[in-house]
C-alpha positions as CSV (number, residue, x, y, z in Angstrom):
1,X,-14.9,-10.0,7.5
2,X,-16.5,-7.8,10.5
3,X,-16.1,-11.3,12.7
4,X,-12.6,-11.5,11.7
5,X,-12.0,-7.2,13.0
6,X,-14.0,-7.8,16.5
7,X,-11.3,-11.2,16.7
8,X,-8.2,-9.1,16.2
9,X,-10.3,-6.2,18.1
10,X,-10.7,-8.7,21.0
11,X,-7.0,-9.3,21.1
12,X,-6.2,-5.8,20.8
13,X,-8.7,-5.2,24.1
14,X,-7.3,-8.1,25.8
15,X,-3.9,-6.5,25.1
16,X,-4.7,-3.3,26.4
17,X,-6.4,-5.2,29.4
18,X,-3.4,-7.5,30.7
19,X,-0.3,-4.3,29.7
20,X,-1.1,-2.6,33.1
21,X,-1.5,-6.0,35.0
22,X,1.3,-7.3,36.8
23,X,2.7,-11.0,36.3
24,X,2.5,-10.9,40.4
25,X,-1.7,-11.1,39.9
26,X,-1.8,-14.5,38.1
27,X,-2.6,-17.8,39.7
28,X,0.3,-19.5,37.1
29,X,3.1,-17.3,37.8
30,X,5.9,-18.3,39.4
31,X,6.7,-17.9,42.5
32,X,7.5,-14.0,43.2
33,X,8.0,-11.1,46.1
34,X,5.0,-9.4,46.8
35,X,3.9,-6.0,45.7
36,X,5.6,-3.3,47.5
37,X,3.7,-0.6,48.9
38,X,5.6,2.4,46.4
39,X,4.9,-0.3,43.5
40,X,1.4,-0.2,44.4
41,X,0.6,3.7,44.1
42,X,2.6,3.8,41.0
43,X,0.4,1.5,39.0
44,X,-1.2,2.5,35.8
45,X,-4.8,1.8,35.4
46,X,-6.8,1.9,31.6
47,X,-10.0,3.5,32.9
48,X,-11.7,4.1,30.0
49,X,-11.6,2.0,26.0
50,X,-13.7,3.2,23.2
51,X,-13.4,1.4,19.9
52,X,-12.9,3.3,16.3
53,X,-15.8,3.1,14.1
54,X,-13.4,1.3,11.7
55,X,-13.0,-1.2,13.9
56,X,-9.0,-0.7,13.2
57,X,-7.9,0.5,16.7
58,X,-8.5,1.7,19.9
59,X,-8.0,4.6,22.0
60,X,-7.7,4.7,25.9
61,X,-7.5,6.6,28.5
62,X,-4.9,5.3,30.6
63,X,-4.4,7.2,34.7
64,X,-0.8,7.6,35.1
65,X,0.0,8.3,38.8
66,X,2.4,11.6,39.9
67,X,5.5,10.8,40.9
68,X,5.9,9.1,44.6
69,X,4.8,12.0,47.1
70,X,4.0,14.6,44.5
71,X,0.6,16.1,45.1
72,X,-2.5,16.0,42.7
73,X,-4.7,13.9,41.0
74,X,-3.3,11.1,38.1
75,X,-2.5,12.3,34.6
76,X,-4.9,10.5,32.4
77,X,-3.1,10.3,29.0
78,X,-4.4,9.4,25.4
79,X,-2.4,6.0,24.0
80,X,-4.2,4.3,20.8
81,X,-3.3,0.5,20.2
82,X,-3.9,-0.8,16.4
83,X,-4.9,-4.5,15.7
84,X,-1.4,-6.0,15.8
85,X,-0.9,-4.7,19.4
86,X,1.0,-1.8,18.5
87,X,0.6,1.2,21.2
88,X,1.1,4.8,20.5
89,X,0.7,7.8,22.4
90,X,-1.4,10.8,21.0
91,X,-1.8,13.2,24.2
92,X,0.7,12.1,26.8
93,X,3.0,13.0,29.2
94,X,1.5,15.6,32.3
95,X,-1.2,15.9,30.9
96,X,-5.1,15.2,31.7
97,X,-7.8,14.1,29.4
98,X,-11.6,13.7,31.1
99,X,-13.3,12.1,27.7
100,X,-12.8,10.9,24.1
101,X,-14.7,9.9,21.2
102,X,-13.8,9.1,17.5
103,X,-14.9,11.2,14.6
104,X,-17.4,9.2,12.5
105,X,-15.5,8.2,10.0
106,X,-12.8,7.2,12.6
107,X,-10.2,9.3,10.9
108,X,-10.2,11.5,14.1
109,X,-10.6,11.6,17.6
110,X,-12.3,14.6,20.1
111,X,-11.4,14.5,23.2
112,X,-11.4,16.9,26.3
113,X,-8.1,17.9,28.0
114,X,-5.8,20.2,29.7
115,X,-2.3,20.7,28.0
116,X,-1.5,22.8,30.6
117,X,-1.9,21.8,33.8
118,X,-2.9,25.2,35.5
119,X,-5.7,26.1,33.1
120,X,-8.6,26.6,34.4
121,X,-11.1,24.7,32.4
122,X,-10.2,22.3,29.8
123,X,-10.5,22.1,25.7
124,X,-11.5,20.1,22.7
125,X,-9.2,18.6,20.7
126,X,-9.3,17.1,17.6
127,X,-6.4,14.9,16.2
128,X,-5.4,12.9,13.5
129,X,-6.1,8.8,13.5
130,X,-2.3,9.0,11.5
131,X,-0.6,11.7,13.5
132,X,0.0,15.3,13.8
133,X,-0.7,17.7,16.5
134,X,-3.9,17.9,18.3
135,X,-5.7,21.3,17.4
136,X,-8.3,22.8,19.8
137,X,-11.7,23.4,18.2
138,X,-13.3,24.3,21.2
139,X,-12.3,26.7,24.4
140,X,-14.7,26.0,27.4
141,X,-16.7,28.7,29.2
142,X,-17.5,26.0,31.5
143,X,-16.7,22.5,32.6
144,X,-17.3,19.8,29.9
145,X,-18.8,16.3,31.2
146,X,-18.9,14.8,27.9
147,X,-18.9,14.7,23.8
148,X,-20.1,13.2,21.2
149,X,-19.3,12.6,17.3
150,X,-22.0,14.0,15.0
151,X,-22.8,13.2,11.6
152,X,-21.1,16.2,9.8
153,X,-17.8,15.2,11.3
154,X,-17.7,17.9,14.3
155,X,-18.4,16.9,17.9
156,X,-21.1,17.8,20.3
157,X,-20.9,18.4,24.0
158,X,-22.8,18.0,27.4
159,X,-22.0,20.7,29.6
């Protein structure tokens, strides 16, 4: 049984791995134009994966570039993909999240981000494997590098 999860957990991965890469990239593709330079700046890149203690899903961080000559960093958004491939977004749109982590029991996941994008220093968020809104259990004094599950289902943090 767990062999069988890290298979369809591989696939899932993989999944995640080859959705921001385009066709262009591989040796086998047909013949196609090159990148232009505009499609370049607006590619997405998964920068960070981190697999559910179930071993059901898994949530990225995926950077999401601004619009073509908007200033400012990436928006790094919060999609989770399940074992059949299926992607959803959890904290998207202009948004930024630095960090994640599931709960223990995977029935949640932490993570640290700004909903708005002038605040000054960003949260912690707890939401729902199945949905609902993410809830802030944490306001920062101060910048947050990264958290942590702990065994009584909150989250720790390293400032």
């Amino acid at each position: 049984m767990f062999h069988l999860h890290l298979h369809k957990l591989g696939f899932a991965l993989l999944f995640v791995s080859l959705l921001f890469t385009p066709a262009a990239w591989s040796q086998d593709a047909p013949e196609v134009s090159t990148l232009t330079l505009e499609e370049t700046v607006n590619l997405k890149q998964v920068i960070k994966a981190v697999i559910s203690p179930t071993e059901e899903a898994v949530a990225y961080l995926l950077s999401v570039p601004r619009k073509l000559y908007e200033d400012g960093a990436a928006w790094k958004q919060l999609p989770i993909v399940d074992l059949e491939g299926e992607t959803r977004p959890y904290f998207s749109a202009e948004v930024s999240v630095s960090d994640l982590a599931w709960s223990v029991d995977g029935d949640a996941i932490f993570f640290v981000g700004r909903r708005d994008v002038k605040a000054e220093l960003p949260n912690i968020y707890r939401i729902p494997m199945h949905g609902g809104e993410a809830q802030v259990i944490f306001e920062a004094k101060s910048e947050i590098k990264s958290i942590h599950p702990s065994p009584d289902g909150g989250v720790c943090l390293h400032p």
